[in-house]
N, C-alpha and C positions, 0 to 999 in steps of 0.2 A: 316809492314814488313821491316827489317833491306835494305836497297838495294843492299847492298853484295850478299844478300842471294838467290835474284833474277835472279842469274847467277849462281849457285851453282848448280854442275850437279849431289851432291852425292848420290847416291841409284841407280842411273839410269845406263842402257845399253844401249851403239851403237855400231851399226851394221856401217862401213864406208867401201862401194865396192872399189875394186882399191885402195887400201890403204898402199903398198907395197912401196910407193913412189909418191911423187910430193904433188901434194894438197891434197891427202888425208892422204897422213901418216902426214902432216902440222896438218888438223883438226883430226886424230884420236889423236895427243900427244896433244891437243891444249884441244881434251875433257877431254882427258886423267886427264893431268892438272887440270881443273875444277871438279875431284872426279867423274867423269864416268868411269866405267867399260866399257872399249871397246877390240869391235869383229872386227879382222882385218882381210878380206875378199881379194882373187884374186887368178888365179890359180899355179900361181909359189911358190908349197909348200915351198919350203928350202927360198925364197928370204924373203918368209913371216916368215917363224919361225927365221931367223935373223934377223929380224923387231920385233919380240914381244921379240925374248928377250934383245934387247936392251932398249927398253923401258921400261919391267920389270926391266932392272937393274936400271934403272932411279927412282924404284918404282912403278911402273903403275900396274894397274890389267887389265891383260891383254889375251884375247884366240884367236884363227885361224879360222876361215872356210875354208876355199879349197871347190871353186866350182865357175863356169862357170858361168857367170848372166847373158849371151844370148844363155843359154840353158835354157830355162822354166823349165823343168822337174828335172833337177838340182838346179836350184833358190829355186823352191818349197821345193824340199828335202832338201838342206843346211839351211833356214829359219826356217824348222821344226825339224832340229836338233839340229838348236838353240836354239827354244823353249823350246825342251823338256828338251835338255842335256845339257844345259850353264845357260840359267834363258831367262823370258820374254827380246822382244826388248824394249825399250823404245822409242830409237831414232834412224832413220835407215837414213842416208848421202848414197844416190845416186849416186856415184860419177867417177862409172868407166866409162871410155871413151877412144876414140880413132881419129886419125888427118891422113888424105891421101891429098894430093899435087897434083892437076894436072889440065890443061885448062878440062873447065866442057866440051868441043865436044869434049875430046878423055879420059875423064873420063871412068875410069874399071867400067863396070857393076857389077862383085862381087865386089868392093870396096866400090859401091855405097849400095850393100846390108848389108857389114857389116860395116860399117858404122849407118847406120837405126837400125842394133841387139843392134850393143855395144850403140850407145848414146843415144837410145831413148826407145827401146824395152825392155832393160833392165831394164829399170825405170818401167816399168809395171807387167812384171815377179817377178821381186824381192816387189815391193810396193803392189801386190795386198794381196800374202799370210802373208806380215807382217801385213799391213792395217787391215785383218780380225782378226790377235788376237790382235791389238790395239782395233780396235772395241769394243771386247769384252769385254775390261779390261775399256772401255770408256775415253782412253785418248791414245795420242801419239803424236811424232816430225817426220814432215819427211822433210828431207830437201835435194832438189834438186840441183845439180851442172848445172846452165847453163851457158852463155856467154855473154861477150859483143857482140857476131854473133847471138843472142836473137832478136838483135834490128839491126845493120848495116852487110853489106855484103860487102868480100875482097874477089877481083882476086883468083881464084885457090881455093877456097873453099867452091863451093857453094851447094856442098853435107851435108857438116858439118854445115854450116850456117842454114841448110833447118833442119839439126836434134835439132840445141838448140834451134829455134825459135819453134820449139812442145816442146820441154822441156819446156817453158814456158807456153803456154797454157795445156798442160799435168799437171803442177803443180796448176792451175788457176782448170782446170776440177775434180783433186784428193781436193780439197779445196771443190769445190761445190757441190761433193757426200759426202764427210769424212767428213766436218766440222760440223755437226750436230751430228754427235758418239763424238765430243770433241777431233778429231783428231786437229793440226795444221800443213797445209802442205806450205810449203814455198821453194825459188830456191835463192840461191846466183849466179849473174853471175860474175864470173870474168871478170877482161880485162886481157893484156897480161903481165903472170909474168913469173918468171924463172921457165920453169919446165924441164924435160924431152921430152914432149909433143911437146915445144918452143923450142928444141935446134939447130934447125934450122937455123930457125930468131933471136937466140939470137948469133949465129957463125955469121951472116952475118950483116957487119960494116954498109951496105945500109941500112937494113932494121932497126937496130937500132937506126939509126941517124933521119929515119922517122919518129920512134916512138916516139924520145922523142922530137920531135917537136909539132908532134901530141897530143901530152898526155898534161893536161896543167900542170898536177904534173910533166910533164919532164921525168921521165923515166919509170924501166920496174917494174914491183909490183914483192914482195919479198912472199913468199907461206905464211909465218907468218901471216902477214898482214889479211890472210884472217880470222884467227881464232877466232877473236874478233864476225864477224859478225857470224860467225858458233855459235858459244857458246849462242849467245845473241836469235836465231832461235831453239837452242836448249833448251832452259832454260825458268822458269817461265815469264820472263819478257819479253817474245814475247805471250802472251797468248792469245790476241785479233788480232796478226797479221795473216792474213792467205788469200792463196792464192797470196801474195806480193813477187815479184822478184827485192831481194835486189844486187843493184848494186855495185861492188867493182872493180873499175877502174882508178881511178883517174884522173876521169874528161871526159873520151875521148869519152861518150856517149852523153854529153851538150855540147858540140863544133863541130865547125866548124873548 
């Protein structure tokens, strides 16, 4: 087989949650690009259909969901209106999420539960009804967004820290029931790049100056960056990967 060919997403669907912006609209144009059909998911109708058509004009094939992915009952339904009314998913990015700020002894109790909807529980709502008609077609990519907070934990977040470190063993557990149907379930985590997410820590001159200390690449990851590893989890040439949470950080998970 050509090795080009091994990255070549054409024929295929994805499904990318949260995709209106930041790292997912990075990996929806990035599959986009590699000849997949993608379904750009979240609930701000107008912000999304100025997302798809810009990337249509870019050429892309490209449709909308609208719907809630920490509402189960909605997940359900959007997933199966995809099926029915867009074509099979092929590959469904996990990827919406959400960041709350505050010392963990006077942490919001609802903050800390939607927190646990959006970054963790919707990886299950949404992956289980895709998961089943992967099944069924006996193949499928799912690839999960988790963190460099996977593996280490920072001041003021240790809500968030607690929902990607199950991101990770959630994508470990979706590998050791699915990988036997010929599913491949995999999680990229980022470290810290520019998003919307980060623009926090990216306004503040302190906390930049930390990172790129910290980081042995020196500074903050650019959302591009990540599209490489997404394609490569989505595409033939991860076939025997599964259940692996690939790192994109630049270094700050192997240093001290």
């Amino acid at each position: 087989m050509d090795a080009r060919s091994l990255f070549d997403l054409t024929g295929s669907r994805a499904l990318v949650t949260g995709s209106s912006q930041g790292i997912g609209l990075a990996i929806a144009r990035g599959m986009a690009s590699a000849g997949a059909a993608v379904v750009l998911n979240g609930r701000n109708a107008a912000k999304l259909n100025d997302v798809a058509a810009s990337l249509r004009d870019e050429g892309f094939d490209v449709d909308v969901a609208v719907f809630d992915v920490t509402d189960v009952a909605a997940a359900v339904d959007g997933v199966a209106r995809i099926e029915n009314g867009i074509g099979p998913i092929d590959i469904l990015v996990n990827n919406a999420g959400m960041q709350f700020r505050a010392p963990l002894e006077d942490f919001p109790v609802d903050r800390f539960d939607e927190l646990l909807r959006t970054n963790i529980a919707s990886m299950f709502y949404v992956s289980q009804p895709v998961a089943r008609a992967m099944i069924g077609r006996g193949r499928g990519k799912i690839i999960n967004i988790a963190s460099v907070q996977s593996e280490l934990a920072r001041t003021n977040i240790a809500p968030y820290t607690a929902t990607k470190g199950a991101v990770k063993n959630l994508t470990r557990g979706m590998c050791t029931d699915w990988a036997k149907y010929g599913l491949q379930i995999n999680a990229i985590a980022p470290g810290y790049f520019k998003t919307p997410l980060n623009q926090t820590l990216i306004d503040s001159a302190e906390f930049t100056g930390w990172l790129e200390k910290r980081t042995p690449a020196g500074r903050w990851g650019e959302v591009d960056e990540l599209v490489g590893a997404a394609i490569f989890l989505a595409s033939a040439a991860s076939s025997f990967v599964n259940g692996h949470t690939l790192h994109v950080d630049g270094g700050i998970t192997v240093s001290l």
